[in-house]
C-alpha positions as semicolon CSV with decimal commas, in nm:
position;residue;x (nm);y (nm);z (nm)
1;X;12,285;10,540;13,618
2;X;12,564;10,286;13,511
3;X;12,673;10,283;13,175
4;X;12,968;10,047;13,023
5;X;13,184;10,231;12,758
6;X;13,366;9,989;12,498
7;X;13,575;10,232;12,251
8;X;13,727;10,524;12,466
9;X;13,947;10,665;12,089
10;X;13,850;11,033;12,017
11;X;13,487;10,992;12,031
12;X;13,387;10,773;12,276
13;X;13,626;10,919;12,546
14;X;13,499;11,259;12,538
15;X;13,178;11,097;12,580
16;X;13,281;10,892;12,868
17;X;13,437;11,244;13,018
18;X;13,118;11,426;12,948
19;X;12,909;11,150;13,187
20;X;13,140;11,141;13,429
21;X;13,119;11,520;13,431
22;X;12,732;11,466;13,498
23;X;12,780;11,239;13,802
24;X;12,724;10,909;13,616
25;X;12,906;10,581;13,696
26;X;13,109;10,486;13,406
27;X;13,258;10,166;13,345
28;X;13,519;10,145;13,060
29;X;13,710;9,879;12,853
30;X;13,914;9,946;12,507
31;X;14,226;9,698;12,386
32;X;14,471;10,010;12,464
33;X;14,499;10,002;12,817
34;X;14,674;10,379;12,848
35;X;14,338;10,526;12,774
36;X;14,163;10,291;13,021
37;X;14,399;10,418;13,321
38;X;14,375;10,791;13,182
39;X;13,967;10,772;13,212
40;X;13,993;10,610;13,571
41;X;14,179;10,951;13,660
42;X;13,892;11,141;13,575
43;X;13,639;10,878;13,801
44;X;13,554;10,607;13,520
45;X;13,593;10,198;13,691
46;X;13,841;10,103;13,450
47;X;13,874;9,725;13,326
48;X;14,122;9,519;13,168
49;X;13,870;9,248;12,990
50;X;13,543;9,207;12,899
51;X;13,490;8,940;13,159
52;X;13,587;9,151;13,420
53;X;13,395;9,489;13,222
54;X;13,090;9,264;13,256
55;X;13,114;9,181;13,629
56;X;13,143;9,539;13,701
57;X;12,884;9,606;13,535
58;X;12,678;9,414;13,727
59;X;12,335;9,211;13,667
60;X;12,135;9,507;13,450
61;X;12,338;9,609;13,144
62;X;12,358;9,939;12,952
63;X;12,661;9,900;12,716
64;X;12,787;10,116;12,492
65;X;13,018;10,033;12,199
66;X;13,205;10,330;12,025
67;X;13,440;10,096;11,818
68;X;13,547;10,094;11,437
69;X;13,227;9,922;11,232
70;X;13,500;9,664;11,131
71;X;13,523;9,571;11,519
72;X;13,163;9,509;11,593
73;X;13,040;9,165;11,550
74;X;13,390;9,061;11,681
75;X;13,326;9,266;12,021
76;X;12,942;9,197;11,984
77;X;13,027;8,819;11,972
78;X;13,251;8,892;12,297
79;X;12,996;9,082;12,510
80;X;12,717;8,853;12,429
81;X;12,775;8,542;12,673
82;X;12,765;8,825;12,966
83;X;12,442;8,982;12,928
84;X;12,078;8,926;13,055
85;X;11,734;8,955;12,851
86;X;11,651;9,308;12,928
87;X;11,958;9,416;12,913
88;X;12,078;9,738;12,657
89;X;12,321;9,671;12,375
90;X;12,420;10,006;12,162
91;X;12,617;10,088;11,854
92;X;12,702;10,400;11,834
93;X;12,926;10,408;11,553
94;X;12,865;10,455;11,191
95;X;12,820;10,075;11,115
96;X;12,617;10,048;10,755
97;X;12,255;10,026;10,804
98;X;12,204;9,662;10,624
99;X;12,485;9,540;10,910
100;X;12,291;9,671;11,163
101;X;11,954;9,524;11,096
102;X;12,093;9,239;11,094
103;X;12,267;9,258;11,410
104;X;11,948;9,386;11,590
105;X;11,738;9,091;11,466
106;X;11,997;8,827;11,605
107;X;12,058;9,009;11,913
108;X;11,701;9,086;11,977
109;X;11,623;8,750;11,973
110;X;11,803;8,659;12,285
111;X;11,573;8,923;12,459
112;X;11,869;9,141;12,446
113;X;11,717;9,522;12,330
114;X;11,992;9,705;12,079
115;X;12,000;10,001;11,988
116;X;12,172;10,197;11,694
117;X;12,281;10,542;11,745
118;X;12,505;10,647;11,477
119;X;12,718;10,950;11,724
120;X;12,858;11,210;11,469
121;X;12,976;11,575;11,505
122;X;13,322;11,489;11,614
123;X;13,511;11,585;11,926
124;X;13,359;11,878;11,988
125;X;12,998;11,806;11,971
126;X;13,114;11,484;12,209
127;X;13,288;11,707;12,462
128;X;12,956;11,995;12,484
129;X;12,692;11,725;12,438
């Protein structure tokens, strides 16, 4: 499995740590490059845009945001252009619910599939799963 990781703060690193602990391929992006290049220590293909996140990717999409809800239609708006009907868009931060229907019925219509998975119990849940 490849999975792309957008949002590598508290939360969404451990995460990215725990997958790469199972043997998954992990691509990752966030706006702070230090915790890109810490990740790619650990095994994750770190990027340095979303143009370049996307590529790596590669034609089938799984991606993952773990952002601030504040950030998501701007990085939604971003990662759009680069992915294929089919492909997997999830939010797995604590976005309010109204926001996210929304979202799901726009992005859904490009053939896009989203899913909302509101991640909670902190750093310690992330890190045992």
């Amino acid at each position: 499995m490849k999975i792309g990781f957008i949002g590598l703060g508290r939360m969404g690193g451990n995460m990215v740590l725990r997958l790469l602990k199972d043997k998954k391929e992990v691509v990752v992006y966030n706006k702070e490059h230090d915790k890109i290049k810490e990740l790619t220590k650990h095994g994750a293909i770190g990027t340095y845009s979303i143009d370049e996140f996307a590529k790596k990717l590669g034609k089938e999409k799984i991606i993952w945001l773990m952002i601030p809800h504040e950030a998501v239609d701007e990085v939604i708006k971003e990662v759009l252009p680069h992915m294929n009907k089919g492909d997997i868009l999830i939010d797995g931060g604590n976005s309010n619910f109204n926001q996210t229907i929304k979202r799901g019925n726009e992005i859904e219509k490009n053939g896009i599939r989203f899913i909302d998975i509101g991640v909670s119990g902190g750093t310690a849940a992330a890190k045992i799963g």
